[in-house]
N, C-alpha and C positions, 0 to 999 in steps of 0.2 A: 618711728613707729614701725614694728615691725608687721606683717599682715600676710595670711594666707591667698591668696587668688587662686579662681578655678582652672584647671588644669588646662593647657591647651590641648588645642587637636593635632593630627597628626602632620609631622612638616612634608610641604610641597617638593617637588626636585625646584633644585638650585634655578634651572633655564625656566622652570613655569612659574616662578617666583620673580625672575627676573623680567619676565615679559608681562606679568601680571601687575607689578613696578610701571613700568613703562609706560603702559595704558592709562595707568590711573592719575600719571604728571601729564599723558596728554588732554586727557579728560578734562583736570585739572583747570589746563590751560584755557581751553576750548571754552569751558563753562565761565571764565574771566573773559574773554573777547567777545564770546557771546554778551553776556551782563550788558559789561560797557557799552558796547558798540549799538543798545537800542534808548532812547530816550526816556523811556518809562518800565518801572518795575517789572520782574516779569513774575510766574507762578511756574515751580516746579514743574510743571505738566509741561509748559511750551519749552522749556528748555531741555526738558527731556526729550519729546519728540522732535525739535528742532536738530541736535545733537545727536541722537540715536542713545541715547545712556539710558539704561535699565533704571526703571526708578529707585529701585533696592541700592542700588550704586552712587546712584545722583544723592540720595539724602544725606549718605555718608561724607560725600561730598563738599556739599552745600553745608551741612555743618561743620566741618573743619576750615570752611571759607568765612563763612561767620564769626565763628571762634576766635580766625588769625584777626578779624576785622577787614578780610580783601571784599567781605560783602555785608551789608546789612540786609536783615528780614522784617519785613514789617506786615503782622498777621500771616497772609499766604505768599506773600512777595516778597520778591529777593532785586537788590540794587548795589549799584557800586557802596563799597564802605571807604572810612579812613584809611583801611591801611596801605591801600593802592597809591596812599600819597608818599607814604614812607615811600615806597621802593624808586623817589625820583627825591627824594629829599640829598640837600648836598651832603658833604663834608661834614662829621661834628650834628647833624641832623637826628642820627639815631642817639637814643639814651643806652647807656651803659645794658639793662636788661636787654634792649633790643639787640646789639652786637652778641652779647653772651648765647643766648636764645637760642640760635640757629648752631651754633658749636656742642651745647649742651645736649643738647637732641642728638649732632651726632656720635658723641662720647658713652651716649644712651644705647643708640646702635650700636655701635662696636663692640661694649662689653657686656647691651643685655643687663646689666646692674646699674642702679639709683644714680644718678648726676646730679649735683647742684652747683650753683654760683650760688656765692655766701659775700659780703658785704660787713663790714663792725660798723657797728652802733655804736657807742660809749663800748663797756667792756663783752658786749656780747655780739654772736653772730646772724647776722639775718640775710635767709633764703629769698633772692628775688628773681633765681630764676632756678623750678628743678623738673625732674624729668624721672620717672619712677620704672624700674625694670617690671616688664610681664611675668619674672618667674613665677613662680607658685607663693614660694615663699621670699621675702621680700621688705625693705625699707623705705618707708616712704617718707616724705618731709611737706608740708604747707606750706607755702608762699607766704611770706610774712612771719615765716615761724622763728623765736630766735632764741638760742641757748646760749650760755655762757660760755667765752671762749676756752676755760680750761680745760674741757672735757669734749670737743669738738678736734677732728682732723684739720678743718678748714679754721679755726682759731688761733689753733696754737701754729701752724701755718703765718696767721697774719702777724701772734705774739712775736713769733722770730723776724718780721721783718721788720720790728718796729725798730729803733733809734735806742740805745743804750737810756737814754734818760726819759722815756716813752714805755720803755716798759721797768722801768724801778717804781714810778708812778701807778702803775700798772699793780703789782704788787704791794704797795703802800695803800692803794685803795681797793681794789676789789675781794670781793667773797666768795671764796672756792667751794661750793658745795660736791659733796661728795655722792654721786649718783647710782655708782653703784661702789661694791668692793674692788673695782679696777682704777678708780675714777683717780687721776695724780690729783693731789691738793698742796702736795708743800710744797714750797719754796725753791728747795734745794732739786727736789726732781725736777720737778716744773724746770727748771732755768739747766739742768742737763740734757735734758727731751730738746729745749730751745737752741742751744748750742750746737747738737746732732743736728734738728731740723738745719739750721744754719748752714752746716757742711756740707747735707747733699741737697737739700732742697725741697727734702719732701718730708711733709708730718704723718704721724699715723699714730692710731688707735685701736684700743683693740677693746671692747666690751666698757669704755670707759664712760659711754651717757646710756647707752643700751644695750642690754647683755647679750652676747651673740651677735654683734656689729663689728667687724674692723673696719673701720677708715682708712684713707689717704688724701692727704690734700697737699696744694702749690698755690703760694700766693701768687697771683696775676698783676706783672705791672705793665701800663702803657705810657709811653715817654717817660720810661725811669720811677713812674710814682705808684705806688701801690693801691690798687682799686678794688681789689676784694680774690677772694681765692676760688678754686675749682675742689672738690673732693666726689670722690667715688665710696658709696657705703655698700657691702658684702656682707651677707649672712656669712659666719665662723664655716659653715657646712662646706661653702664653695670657692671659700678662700684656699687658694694656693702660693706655690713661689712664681708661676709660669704668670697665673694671674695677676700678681702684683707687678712683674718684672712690666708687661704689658700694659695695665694702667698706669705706671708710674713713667712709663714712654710716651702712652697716648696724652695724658695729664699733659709732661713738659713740652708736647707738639700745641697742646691745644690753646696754654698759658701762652706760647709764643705768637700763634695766630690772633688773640687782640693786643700785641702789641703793637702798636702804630706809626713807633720808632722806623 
């Protein structure tokens, strides 16, 4: 989906952006050691004055701590949550989203444009983890959302990494709708696109599920097996070569950090 957003404001220098950063992981932190560290709920009010954090600051806070689950709110109270348990959980502890999660965000960072982790279902693709760019203009994906792998970056990604008799089956059963005038549906391209993707690694798209969309995807494997792909989607407006040379860098660094090998 593509979507307009309001414009941002005007950017900060780089050092009061970076000090501004700073504050707000210590804060962060503070308002976790705080939490914990008292027996009973606390309200907004005494952690803010306990802490010295503006309340305007603390809310925003306090709800991206919720959000991750490092805190529960219950009415005006805030207490430790589940997620404080992940971060001492062993080995194999985290689910697939969870590992993805924290990479995707920063893939989000770096390029400013749409990230997802994509996963196959039977023949289609499904987002379980994504991360949508502030531009103005912009692609965005749901959680849960799932298209078919033909017309997908992150699909045809997974199609090339299947097993020769994996995807003849592939072909033999599914149905290739065509989404827009760019969308591949036959055969014979589809399984040329496959063969490319194959040699360098990486899928792309160009208006072929949303018009004014290029993609790029790289399937991710850990210990050898393939568990679902990374892609980056671009409005056509701010696609480039520099761009692409760069996500398709970031992409192969980021597929390699969950691999576990």
């Amino acid at each position: 989906m593509i979507t307009r957003g309001a414009p941002t404001g005007t950017a900060s220098h780089a050092s009061a952006n970076g000090s501004s950063q700073v504050k707000s992981a210590t804060r962060t932190l503070d308002i976790i050691e705080y939490v914990v560290a008292h027996e009973r709920p606390l309200v907004a009010q005494e952690i803010a004055t306990a802490l010295g954090i503006p309340v305007s600051s603390l809310s925003y806070l306090l709800a991206t701590l919720v959000d991750r689950a490092y805190l529960v709110r219950e009415g005006r109270r805030y207490s430790p949550g589940p997620g404080l348990e992940r971060l001492q959980a062993n080995r194999g502890g985290f689910t697939l989203a969870e590992r993805a999660a924290p990479l995707v965000r920063t893939l989000r960072v770096q390029l400013n444009e749409t990230t997802s982790f994509f996963i196959r279902t039977n023949w289609d693709v499904e987002a379980i983890v994504t991360e949508t760019s502030d531009h103005a203009l912009r692609y965005s994906i749901n959680i849960g959302t799932r298209q078919p792998v033909h017309a997908m970056a992150s699909g045809k990604a997974l199609l090339a990494a299947l097993p020769d008799e994996d995807l003849d089956r592939y072909f033999q059963e599914a149905q290739r709708k065509r989404f827009t005038p760019a969308t591949v549906t036959s055969e014979t391209a589809l399984r040329n696109q496959i063969n490319q993707i194959r040699r360098t690694g990486f899928a792309k798209t160009e208006s072929e599920y949303s018009i004014g969309i290029r993609g790029i995807g790289r399937a991710v494997r850990v210990e050898g097996q393939v568990v679902g792909a990374l892609s980056i989607a671009v409005p056509q407006a701010r696609y480039d070569a520099a761009l692409e040379r760069r996500a398709m860098d970031l992409l192969e660094r980021t597929a390699d950090l969950l691999d576990t090998k």
